[in-house]
N, C-alpha and C positions, 0 to 999 in steps of 0.2 A: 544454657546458651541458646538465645534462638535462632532458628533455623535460618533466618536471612541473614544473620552475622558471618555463617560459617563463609569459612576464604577458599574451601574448594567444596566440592557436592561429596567427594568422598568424607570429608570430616563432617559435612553434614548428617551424612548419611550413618555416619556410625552415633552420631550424638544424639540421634532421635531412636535409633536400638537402644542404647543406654537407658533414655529417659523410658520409653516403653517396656525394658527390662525394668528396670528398679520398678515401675509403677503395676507389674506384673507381679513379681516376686517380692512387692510389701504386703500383697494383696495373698498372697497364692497359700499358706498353711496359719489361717487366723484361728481355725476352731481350737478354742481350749482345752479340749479332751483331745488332741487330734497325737500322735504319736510320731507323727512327720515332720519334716522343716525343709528348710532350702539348702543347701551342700553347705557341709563344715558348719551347721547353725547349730546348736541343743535345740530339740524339739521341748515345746513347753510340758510334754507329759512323757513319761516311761511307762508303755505297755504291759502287761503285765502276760504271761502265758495264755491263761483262761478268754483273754481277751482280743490275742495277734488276729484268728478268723475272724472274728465279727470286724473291728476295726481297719482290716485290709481287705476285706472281698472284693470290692469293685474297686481297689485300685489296682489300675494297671503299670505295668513295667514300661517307662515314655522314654521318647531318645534323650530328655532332659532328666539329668541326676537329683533324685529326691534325698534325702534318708528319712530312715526310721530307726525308732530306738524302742525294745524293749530290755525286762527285768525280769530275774529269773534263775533257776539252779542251773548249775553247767551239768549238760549230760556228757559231754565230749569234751575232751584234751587232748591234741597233739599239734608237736612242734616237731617239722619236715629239715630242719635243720639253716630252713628261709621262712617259712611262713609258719604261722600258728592258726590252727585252725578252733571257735571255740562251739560246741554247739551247745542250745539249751531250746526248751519248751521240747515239743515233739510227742506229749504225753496224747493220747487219744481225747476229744479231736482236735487238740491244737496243733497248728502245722509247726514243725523243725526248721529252725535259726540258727545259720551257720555264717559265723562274724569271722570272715578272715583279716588278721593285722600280722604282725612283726613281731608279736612274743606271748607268752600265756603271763608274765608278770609271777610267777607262781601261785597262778591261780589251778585249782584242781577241783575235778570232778565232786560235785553237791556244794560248792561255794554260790552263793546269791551276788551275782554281777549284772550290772547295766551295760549295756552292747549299743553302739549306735552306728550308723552309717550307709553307706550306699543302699539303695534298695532297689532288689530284682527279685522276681518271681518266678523260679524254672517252673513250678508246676502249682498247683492249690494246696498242695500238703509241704511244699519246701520255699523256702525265703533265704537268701543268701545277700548278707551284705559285705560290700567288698565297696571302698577300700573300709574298715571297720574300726573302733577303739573299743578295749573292753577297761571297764573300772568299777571300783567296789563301788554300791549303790549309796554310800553316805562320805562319798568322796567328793570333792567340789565337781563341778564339771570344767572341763577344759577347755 
């Protein structure tokens, strides 16, 4: 809609965020290899352990929600009786991935899972995606 149609400045005002979001975030995780995407999107690639440092160094943790997704054995299983927590990678020097969701699915420690979801960075050796989904890697995606 353009801007001198709108009937008040405030619907203006939110229709040109729109149009500037969408033309922001068609834009914002194109690279092929890239292990990221825009919230609730499947990233076009699943990271692999060996590879979480190199392909996350210089991203930073932004007030806007990214995810990422990697693939990998589960080193950690446990469910608090609300959350599940699942971790994997963490072998030296790949940093530790801890995918918090809503259940382990009976998944168990040395299963190979793909984890996607929010991404935050407490420190260079930890990654925490929160909200998270974990699923077998030859699973469709959701």
């Amino acid at each position: 809609m353009p801007l001198r149609l709108c009937r008040h400045r405030t619907q203006c005002f939110l229709t040109a965020l729109l149009m500037l979001g969408s033309v922001a975030a068609s834009g914002q995780e194109s690279d092929e290899k890239s292990p990221f995407a825009d919230p609730d999107m499947q990233p076009a690639y699943q990271a692999r352990c060996h590879e979480v440092r190199g392909l996350t160094k210089d991203r930073e943790t932004g007030a806007t929600r990214v995810d990422f997704s990697v693939t990998g054995p589960l080193a950690y299983v446990h469910f608090d009786g609300t959350l599940a927590y699942l971790g994997l990678c963490g072998t030296e020097p790949d940093p530790k991935v801890l995918c918090v969701t809503y259940q382990t699915n009976d998944m168990k420690v040395g299963d190979l899972v793909t984890v996607a979801g929010g991404y935050s960075r407490p420190n260079p050796d930890f990654i925490v995606l929160d909200p998270c989904l974990a699923q077998w890697p030859d699973e469709p995606a959701q």
